[in-house]
C-alpha positions in Angstrom: 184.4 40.2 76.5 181.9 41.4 79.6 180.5 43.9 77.4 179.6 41.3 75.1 178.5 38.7 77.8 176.1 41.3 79.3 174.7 42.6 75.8 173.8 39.1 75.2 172.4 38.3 78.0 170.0 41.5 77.9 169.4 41.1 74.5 168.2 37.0 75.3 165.9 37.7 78.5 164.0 41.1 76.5 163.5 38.8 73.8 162.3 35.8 76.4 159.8 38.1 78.0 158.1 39.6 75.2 157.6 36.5 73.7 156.5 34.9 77.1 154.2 38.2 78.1 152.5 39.5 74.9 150.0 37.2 74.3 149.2 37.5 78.0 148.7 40.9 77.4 146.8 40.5 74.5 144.4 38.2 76.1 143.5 40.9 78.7 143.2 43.2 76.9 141.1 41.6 74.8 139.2 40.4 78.0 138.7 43.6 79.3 137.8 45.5 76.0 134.9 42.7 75.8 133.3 43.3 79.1 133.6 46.8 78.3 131.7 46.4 74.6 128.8 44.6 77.0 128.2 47.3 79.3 127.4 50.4 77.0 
């Protein structure tokens, strides 16, 4: 089933790269909302 095979496939790398990218994410935005807090 190609239908299948490709739902799968999107379903696995969506699920890779949030897990792989949102706490890199959260650590700049983190980062950045500290070095704003220090400036005002």
């Amino acid at each position: 089933y190609p239908i299948l095979k490709s739902f799968l496939a999107g379903s696995f790398s969506g699920t890779f790269s949030t897990i792989l990218f949102q706490p890199l994410d959260l650590v700049k935005t983190r980062l950045q909302s500290t070095v704003t807090n220090n400036h005002v």
